[in-house]
mmCIF file as Biopython writes it, N, C-alpha, C and O atoms, coordinates in Angstrom:
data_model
#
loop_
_atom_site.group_PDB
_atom_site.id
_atom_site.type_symbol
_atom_site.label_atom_id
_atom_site.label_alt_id
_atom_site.label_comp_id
_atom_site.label_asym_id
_atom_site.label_entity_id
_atom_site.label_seq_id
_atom_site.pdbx_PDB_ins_code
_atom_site.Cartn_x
_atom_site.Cartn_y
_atom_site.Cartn_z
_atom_site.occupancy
_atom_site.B_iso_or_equiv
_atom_site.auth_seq_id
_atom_site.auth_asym_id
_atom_site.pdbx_PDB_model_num
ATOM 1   N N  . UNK A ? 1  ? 94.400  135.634 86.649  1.0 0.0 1  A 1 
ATOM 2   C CA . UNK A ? 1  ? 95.344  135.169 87.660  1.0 0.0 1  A 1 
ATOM 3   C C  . UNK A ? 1  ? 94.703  134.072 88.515  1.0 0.0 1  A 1 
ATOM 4   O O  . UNK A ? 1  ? 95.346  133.075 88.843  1.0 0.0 1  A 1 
ATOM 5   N N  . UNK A ? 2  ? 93.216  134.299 88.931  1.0 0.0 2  A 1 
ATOM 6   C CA . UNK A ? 2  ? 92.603  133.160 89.587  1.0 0.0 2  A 1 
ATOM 7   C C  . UNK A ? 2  ? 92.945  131.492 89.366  1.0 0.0 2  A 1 
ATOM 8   O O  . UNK A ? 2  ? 93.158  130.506 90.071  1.0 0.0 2  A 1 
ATOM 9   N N  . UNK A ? 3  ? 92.807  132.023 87.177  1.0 0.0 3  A 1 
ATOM 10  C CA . UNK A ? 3  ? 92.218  130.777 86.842  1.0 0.0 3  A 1 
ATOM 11  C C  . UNK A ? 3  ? 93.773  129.579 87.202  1.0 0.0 3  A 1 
ATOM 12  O O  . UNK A ? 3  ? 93.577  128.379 87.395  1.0 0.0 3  A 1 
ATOM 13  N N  . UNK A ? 4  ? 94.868  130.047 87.224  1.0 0.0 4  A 1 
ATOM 14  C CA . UNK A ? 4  ? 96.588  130.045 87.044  1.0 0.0 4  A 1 
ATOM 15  C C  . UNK A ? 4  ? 96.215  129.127 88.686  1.0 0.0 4  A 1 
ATOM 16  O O  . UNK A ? 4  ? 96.231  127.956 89.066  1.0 0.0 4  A 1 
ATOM 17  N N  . UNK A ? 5  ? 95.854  130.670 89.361  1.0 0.0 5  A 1 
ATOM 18  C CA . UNK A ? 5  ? 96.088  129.667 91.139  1.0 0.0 5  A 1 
ATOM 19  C C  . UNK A ? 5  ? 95.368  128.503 91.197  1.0 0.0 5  A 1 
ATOM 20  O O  . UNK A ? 5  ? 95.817  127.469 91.693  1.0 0.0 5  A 1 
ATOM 21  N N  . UNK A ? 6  ? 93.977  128.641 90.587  1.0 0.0 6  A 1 
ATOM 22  C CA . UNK A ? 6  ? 92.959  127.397 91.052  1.0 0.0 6  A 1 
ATOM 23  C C  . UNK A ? 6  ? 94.066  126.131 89.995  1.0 0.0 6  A 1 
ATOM 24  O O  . UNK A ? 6  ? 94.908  125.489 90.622  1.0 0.0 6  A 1 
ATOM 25  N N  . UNK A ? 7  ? 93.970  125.968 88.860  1.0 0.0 7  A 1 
ATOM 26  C CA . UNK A ? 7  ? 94.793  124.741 88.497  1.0 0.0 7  A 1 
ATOM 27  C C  . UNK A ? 7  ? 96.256  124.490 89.037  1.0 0.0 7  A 1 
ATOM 28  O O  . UNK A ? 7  ? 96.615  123.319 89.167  1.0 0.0 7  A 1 
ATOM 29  N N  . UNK A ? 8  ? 97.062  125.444 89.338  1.0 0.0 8  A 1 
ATOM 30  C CA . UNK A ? 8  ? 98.254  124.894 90.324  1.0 0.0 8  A 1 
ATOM 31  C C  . UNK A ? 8  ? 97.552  124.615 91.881  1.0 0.0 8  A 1 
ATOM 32  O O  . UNK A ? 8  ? 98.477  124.180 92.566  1.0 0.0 8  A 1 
ATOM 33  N N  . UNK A ? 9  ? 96.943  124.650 92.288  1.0 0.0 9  A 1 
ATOM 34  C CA . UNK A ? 9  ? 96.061  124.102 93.598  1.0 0.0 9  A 1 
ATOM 35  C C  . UNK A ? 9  ? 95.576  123.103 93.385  1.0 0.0 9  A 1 
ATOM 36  O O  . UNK A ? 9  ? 95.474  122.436 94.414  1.0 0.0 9  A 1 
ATOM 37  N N  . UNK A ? 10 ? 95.063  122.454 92.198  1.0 0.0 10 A 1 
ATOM 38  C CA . UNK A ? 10 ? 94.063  121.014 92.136  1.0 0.0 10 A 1 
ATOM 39  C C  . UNK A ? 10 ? 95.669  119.942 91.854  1.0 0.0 10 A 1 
ATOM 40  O O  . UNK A ? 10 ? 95.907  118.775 92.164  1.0 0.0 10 A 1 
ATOM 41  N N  . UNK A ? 11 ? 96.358  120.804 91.273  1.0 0.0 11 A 1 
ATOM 42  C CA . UNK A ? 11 ? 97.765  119.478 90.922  1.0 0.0 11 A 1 
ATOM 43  C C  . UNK A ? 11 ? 98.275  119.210 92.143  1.0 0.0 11 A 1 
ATOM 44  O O  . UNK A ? 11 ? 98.413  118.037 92.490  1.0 0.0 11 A 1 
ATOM 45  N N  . UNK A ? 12 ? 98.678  120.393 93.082  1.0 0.0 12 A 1 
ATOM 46  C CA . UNK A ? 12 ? 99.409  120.322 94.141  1.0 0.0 12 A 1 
ATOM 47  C C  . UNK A ? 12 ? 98.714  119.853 95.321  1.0 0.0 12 A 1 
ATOM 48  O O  . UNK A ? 12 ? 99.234  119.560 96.398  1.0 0.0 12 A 1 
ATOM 49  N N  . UNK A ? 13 ? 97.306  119.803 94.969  1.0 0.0 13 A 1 
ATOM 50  C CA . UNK A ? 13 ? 96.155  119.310 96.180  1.0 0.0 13 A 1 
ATOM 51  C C  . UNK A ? 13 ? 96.399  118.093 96.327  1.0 0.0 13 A 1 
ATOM 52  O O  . UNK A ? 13 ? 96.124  117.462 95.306  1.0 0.0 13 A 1 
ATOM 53  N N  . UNK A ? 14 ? 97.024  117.124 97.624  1.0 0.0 14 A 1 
ATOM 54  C CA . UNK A ? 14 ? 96.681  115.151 97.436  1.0 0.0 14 A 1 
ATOM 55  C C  . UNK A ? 14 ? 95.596  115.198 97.048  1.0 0.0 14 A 1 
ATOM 56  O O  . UNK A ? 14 ? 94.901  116.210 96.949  1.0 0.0 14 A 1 
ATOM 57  N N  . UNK A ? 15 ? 95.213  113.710 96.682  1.0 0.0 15 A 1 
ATOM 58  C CA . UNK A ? 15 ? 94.151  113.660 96.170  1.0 0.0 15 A 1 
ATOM 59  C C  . UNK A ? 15 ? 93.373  112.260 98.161  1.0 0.0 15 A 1 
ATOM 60  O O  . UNK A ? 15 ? 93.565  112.380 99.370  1.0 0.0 15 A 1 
ATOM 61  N N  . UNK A ? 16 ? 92.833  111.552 97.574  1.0 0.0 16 A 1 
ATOM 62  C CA . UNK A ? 16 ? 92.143  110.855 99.062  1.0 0.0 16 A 1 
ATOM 63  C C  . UNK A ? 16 ? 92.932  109.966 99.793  1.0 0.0 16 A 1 
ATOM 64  O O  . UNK A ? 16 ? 92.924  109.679 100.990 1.0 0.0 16 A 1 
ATOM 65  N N  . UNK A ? 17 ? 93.858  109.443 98.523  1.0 0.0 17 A 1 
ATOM 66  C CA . UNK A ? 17 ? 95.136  108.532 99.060  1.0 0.0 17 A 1 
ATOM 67  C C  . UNK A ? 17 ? 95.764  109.372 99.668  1.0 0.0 17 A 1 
ATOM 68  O O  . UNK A ? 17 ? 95.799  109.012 100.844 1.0 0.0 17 A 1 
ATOM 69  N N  . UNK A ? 18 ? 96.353  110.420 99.514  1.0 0.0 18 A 1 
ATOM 70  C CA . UNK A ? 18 ? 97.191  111.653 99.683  1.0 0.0 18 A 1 
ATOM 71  C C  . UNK A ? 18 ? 98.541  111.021 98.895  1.0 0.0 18 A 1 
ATOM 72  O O  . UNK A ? 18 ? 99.676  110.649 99.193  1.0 0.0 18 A 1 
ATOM 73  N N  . UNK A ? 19 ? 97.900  111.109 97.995  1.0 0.0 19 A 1 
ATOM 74  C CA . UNK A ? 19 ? 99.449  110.826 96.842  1.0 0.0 19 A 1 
ATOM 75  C C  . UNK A ? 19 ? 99.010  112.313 96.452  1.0 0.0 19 A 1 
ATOM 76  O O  . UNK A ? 19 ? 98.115  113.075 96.820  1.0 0.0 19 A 1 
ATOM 77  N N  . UNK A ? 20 ? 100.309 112.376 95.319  1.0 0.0 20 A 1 
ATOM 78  C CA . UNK A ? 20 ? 99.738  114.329 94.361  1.0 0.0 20 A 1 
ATOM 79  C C  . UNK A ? 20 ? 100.311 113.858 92.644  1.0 0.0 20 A 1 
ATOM 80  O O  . UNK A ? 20 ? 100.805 112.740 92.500  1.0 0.0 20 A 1 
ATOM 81  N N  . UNK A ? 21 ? 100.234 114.432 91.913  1.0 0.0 21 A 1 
ATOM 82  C CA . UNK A ? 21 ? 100.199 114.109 90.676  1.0 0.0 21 A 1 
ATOM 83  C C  . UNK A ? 21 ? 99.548  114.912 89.756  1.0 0.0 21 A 1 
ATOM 84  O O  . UNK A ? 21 ? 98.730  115.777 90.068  1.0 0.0 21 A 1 
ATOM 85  N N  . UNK A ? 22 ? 99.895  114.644 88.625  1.0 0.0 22 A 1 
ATOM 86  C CA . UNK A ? 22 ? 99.307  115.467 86.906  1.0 0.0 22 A 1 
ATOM 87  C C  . UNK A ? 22 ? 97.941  114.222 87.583  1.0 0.0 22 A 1 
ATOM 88  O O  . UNK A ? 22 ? 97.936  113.180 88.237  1.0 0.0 22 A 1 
ATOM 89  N N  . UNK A ? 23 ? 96.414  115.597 86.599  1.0 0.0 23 A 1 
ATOM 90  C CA . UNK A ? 23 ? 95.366  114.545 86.382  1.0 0.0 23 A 1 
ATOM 91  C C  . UNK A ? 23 ? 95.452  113.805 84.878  1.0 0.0 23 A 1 
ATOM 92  O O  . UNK A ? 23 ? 95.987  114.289 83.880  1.0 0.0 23 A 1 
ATOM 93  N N  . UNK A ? 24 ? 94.963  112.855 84.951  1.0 0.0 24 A 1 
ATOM 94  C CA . UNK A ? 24 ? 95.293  111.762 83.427  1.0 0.0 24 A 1 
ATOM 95  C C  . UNK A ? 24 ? 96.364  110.961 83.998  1.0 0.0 24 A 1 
ATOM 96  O O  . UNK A ? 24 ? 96.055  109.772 83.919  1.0 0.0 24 A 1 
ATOM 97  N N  . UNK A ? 25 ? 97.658  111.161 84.619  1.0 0.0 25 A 1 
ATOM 98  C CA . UNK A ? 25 ? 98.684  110.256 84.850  1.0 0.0 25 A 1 
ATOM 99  C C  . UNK A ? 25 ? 97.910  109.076 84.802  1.0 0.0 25 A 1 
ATOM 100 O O  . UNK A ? 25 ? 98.097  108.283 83.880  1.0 0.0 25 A 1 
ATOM 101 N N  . UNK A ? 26 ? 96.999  108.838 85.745  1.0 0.0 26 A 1 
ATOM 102 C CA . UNK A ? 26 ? 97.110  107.078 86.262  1.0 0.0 26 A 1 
ATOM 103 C C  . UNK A ? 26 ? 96.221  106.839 84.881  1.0 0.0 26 A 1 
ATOM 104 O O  . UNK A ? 26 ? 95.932  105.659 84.683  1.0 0.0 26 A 1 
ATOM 105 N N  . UNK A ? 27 ? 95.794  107.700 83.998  1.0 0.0 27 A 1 
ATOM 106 C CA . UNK A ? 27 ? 95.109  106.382 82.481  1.0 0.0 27 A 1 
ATOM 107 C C  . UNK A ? 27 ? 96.336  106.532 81.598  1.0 0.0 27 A 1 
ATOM 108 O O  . UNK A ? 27 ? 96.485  105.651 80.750  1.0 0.0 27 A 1 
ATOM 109 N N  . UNK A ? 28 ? 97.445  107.724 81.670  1.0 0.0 28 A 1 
ATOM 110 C CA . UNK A ? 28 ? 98.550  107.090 80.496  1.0 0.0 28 A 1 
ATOM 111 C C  . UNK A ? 28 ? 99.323  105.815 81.064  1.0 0.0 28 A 1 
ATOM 112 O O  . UNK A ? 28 ? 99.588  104.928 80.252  1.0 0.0 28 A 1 
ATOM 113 N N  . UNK A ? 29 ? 99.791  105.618 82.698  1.0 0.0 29 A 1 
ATOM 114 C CA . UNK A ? 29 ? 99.675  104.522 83.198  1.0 0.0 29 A 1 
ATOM 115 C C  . UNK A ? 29 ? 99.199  103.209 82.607  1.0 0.0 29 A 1 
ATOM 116 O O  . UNK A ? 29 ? 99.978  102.297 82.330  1.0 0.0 29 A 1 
ATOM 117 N N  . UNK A ? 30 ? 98.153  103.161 82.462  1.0 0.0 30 A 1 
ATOM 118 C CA . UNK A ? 30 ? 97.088  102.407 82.510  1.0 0.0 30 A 1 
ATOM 119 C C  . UNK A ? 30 ? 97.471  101.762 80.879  1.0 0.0 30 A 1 
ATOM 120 O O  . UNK A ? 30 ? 97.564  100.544 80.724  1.0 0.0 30 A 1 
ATOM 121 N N  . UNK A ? 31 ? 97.661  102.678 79.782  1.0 0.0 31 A 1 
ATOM 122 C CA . UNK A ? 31 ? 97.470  102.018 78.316  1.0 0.0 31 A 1 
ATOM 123 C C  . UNK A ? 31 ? 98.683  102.156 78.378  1.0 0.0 31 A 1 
ATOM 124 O O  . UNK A ? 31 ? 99.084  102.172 77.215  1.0 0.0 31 A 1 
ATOM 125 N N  . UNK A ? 32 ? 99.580  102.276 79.123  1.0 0.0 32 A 1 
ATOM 126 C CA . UNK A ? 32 ? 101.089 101.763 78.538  1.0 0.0 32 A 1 
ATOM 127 C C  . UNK A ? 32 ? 101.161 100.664 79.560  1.0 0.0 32 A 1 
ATOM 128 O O  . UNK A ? 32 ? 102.329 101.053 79.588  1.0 0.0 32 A 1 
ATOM 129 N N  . UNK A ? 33 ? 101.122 100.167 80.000  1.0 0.0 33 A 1 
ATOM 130 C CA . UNK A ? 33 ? 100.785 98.661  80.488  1.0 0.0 33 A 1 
ATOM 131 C C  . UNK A ? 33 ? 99.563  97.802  79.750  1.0 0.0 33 A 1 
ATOM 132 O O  . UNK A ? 33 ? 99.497  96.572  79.742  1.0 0.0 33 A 1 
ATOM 133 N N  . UNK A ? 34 ? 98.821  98.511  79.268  1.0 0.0 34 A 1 
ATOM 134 C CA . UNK A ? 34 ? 97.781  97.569  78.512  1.0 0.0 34 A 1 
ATOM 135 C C  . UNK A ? 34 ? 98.622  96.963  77.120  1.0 0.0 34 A 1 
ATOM 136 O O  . UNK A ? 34 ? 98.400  95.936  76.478  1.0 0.0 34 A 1 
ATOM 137 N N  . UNK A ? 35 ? 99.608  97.956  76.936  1.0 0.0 35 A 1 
ATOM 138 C CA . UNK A ? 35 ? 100.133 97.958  75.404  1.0 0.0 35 A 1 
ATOM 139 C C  . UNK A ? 35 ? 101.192 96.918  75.586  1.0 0.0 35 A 1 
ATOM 140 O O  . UNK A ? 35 ? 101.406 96.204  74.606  1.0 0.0 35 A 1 
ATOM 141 N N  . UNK A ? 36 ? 101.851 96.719  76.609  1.0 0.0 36 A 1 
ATOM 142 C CA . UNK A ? 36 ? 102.844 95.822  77.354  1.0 0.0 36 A 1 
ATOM 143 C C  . UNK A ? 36 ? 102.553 94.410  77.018  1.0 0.0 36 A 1 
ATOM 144 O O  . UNK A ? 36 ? 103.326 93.572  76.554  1.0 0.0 36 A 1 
ATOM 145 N N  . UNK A ? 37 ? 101.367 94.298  77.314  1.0 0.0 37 A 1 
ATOM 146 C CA . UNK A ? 37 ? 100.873 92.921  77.519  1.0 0.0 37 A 1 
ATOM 147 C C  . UNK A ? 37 ? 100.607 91.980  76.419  1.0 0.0 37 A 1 
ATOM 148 O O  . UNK A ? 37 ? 99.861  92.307  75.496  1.0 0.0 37 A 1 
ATOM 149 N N  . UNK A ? 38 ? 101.166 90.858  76.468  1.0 0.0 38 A 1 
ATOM 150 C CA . UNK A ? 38 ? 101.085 90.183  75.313  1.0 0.0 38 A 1 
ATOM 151 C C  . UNK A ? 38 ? 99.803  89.827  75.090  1.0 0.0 38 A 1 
ATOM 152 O O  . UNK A ? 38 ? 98.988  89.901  76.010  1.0 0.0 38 A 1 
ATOM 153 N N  . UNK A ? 39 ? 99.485  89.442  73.987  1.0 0.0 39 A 1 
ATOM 154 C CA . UNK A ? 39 ? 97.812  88.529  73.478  1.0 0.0 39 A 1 
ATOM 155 C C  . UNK A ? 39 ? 97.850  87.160  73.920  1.0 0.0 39 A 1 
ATOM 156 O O  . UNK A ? 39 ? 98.818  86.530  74.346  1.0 0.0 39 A 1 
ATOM 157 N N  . UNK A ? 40 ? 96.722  86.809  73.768  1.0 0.0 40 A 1 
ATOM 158 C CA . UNK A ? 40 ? 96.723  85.382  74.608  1.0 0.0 40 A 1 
ATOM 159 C C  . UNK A ? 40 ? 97.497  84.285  73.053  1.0 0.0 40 A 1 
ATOM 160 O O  . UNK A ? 40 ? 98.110  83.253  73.323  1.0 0.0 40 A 1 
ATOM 161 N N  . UNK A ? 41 ? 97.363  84.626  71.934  1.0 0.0 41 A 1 
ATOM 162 C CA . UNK A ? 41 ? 97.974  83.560  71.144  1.0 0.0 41 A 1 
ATOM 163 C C  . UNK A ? 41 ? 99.513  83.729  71.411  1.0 0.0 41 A 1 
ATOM 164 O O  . UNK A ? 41 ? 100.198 82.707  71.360  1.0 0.0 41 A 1 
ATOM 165 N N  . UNK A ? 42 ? 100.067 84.833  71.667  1.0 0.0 42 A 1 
ATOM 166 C CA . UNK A ? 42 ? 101.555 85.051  72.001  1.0 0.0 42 A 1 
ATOM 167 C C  . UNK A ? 42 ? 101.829 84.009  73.303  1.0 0.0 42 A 1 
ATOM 168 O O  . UNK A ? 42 ? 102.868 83.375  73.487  1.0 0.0 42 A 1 
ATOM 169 N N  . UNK A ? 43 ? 100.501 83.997  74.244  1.0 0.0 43 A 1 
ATOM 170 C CA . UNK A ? 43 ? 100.894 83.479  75.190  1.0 0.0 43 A 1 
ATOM 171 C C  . UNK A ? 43 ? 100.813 81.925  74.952  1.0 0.0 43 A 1 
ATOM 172 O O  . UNK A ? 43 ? 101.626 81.124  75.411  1.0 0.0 43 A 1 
ATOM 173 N N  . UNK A ? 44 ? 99.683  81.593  74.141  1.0 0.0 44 A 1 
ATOM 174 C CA . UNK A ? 44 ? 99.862  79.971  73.956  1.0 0.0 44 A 1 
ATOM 175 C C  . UNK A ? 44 ? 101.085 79.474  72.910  1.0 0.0 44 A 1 
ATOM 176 O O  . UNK A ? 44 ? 101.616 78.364  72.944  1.0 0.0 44 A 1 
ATOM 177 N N  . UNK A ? 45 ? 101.348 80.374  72.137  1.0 0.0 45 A 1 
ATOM 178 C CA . UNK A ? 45 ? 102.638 80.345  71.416  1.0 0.0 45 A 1 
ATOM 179 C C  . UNK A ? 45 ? 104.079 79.538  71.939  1.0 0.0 45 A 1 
ATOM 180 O O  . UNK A ? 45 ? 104.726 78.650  71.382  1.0 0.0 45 A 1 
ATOM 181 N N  . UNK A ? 46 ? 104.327 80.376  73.501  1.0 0.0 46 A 1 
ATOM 182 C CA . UNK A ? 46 ? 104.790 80.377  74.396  1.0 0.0 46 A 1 
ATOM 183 C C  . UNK A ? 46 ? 105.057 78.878  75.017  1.0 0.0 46 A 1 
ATOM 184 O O  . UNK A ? 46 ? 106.096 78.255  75.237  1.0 0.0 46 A 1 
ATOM 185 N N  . UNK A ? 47 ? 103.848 78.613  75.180  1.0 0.0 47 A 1 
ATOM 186 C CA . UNK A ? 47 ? 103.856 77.400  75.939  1.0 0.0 47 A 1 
ATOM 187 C C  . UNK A ? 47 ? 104.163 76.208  74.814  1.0 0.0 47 A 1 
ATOM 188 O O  . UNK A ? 47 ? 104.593 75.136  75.239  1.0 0.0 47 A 1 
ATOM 189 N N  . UNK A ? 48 ? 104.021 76.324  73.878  1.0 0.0 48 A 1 
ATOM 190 C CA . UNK A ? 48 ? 103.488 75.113  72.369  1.0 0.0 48 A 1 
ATOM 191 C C  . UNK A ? 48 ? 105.273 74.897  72.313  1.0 0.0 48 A 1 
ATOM 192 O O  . UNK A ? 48 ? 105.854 73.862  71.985  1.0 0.0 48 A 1 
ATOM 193 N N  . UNK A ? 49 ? 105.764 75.915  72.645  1.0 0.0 49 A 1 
ATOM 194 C CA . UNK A ? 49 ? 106.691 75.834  72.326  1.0 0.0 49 A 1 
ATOM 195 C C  . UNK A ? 49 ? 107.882 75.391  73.309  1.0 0.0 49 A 1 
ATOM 196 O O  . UNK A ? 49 ? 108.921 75.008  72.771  1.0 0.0 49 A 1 
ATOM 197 N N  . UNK A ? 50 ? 107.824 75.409  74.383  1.0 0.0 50 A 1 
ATOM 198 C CA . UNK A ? 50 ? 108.335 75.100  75.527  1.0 0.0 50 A 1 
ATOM 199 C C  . UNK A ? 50 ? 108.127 73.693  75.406  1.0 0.0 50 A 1 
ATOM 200 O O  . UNK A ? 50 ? 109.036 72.865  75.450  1.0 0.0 50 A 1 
ATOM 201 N N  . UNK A ? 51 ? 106.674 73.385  75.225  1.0 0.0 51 A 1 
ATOM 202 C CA . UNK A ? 51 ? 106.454 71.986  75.044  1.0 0.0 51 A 1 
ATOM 203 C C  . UNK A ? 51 ? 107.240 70.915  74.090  1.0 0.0 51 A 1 
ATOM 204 O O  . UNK A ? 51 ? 107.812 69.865  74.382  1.0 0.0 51 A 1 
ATOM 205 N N  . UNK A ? 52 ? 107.009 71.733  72.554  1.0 0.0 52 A 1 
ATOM 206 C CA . UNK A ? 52 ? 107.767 70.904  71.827  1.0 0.0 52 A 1 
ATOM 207 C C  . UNK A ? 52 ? 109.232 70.803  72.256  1.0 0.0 52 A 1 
ATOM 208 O O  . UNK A ? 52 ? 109.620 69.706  72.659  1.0 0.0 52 A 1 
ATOM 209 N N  . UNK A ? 53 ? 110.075 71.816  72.213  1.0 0.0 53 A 1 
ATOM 210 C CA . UNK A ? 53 ? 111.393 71.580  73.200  1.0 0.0 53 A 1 
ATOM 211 C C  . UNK A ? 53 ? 111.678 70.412  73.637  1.0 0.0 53 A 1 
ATOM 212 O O  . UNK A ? 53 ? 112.520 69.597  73.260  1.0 0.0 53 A 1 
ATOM 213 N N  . UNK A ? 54 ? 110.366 70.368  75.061  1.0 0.0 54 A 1 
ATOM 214 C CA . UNK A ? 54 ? 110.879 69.035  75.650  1.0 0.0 54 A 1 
ATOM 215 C C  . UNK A ? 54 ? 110.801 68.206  74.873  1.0 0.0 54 A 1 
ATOM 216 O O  . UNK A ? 54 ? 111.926 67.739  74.697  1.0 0.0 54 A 1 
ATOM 217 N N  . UNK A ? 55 ? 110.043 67.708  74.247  1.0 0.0 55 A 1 
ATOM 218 C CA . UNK A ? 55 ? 109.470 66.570  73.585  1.0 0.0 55 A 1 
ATOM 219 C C  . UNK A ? 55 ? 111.134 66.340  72.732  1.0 0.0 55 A 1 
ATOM 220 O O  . UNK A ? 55 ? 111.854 65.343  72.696  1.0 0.0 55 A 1 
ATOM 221 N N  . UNK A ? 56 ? 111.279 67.439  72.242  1.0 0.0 56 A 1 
ATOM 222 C CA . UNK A ? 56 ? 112.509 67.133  71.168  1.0 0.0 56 A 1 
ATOM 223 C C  . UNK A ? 56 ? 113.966 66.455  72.067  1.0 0.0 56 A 1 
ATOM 224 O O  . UNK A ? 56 ? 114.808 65.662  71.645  1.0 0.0 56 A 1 
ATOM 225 N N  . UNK A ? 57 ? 113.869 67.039  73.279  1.0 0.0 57 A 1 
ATOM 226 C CA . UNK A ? 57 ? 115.436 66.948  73.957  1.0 0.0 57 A 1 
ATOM 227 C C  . UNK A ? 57 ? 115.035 65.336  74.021  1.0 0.0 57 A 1 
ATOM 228 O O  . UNK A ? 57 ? 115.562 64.548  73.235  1.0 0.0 57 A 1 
ATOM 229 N N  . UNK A ? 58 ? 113.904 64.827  75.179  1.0 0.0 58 A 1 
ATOM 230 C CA . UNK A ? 58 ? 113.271 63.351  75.401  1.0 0.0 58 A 1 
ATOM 231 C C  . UNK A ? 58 ? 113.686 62.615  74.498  1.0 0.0 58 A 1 
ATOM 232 O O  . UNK A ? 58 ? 114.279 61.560  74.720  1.0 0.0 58 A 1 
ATOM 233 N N  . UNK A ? 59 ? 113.355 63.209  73.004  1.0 0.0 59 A 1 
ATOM 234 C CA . UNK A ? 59 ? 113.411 62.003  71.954  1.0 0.0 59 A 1 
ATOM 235 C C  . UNK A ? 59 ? 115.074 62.258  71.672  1.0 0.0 59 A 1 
ATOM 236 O O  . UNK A ? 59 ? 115.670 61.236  71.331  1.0 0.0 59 A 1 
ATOM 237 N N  . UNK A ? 60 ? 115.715 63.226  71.751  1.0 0.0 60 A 1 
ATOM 238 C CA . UNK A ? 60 ? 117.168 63.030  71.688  1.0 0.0 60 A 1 
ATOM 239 C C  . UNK A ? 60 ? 117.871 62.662  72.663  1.0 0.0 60 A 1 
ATOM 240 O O  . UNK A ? 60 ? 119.075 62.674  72.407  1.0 0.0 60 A 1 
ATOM 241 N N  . UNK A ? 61 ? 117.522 62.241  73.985  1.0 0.0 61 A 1 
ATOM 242 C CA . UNK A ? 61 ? 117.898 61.499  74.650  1.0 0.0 61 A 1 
ATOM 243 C C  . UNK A ? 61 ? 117.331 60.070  74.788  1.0 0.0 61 A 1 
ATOM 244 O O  . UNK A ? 61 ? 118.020 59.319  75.478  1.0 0.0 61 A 1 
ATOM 245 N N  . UNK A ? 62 ? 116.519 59.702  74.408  1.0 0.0 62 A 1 
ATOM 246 C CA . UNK A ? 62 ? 116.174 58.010  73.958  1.0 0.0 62 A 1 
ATOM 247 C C  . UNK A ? 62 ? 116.577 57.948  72.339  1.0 0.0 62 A 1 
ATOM 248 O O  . UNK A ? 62 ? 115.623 57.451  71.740  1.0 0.0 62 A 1 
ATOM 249 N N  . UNK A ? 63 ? 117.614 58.267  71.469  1.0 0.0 63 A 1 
ATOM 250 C CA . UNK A ? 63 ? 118.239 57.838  70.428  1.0 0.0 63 A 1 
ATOM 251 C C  . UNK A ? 63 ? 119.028 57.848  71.174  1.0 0.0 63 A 1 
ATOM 252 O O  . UNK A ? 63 ? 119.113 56.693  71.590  1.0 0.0 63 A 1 
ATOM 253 N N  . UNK A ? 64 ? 120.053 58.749  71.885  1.0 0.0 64 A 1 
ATOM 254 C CA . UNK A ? 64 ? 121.403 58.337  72.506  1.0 0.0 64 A 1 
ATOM 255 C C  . UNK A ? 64 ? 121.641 56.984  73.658  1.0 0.0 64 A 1 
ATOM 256 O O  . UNK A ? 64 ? 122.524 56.172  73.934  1.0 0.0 64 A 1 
ATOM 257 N N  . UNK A ? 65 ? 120.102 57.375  74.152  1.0 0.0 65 A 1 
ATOM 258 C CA . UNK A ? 65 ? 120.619 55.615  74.561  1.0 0.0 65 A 1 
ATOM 259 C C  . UNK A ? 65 ? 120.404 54.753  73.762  1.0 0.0 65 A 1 
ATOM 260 O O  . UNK A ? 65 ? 120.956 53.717  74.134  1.0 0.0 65 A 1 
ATOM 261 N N  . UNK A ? 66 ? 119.929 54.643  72.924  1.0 0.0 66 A 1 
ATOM 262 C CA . UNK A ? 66 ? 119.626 52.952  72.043  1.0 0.0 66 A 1 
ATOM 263 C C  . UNK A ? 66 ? 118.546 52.510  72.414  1.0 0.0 66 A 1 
ATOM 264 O O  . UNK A ? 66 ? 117.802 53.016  73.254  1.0 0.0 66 A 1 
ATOM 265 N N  . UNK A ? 67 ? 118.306 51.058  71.521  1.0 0.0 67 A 1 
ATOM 266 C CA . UNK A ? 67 ? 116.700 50.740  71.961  1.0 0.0 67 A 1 
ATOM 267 C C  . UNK A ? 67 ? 116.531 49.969  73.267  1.0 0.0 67 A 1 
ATOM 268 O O  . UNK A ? 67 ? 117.623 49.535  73.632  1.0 0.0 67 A 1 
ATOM 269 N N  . UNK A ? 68 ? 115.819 49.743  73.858  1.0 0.0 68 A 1 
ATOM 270 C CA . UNK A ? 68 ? 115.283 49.399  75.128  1.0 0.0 68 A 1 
ATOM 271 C C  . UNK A ? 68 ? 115.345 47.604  75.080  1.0 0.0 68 A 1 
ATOM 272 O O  . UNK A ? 68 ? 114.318 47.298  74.474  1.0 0.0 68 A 1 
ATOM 273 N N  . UNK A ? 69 ? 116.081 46.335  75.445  1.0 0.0 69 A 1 
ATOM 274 C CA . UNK A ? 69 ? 116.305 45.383  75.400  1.0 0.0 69 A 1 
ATOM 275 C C  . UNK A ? 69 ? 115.574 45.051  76.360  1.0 0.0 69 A 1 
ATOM 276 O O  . UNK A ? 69 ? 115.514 43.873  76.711  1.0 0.0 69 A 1 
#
C-alpha cells in the first residue's frame, strides 16, 4: 500500500516550477516536436523554390511587355 501512496504523491507533488504532471511528459514533448521539424534540405528546398517562382513570374512579365526600345 506504501509503494501505491509514495508514486501517487511524486505525480501529484509540483515539481520547482510548481507545475504537476506524469514524469517523462516533458521528453515525449520533446521528440514529438523534434519529429515536427523539418531537415535543413526541406528547408533550402523551400527557399530554391520560392526563388525560382519569382524569377519565373519576372520573366513572364518582361515577355508581356515586349522588348525594351
Amino acid at each position: 500500500v506504501k509503494e501505491y501512496q509514495e508514486k501517487d504523491k511524486i505525480r501529484s507533488k509540483p515539481d520547482k516550477n510548481g507545475k504537476r504532471g506524469e514524469a517523462g511528459k516533458r521528453l515525449k514533448q520533446l521528440q514529438w516536436i523534434k519529429e515536427e521539424k523539418p531537415s535543413k534540405t526541406q528547408k533550402e528546398w523551400s527557399k530554391t523554390q520560392k526563388r525560382s517562382r519569382v524569377i519565373q513570374s519576372l520573366k513572364k512579365k518582361r515577355r508581356e511587355q515586349g522588348p525594351y526600345l
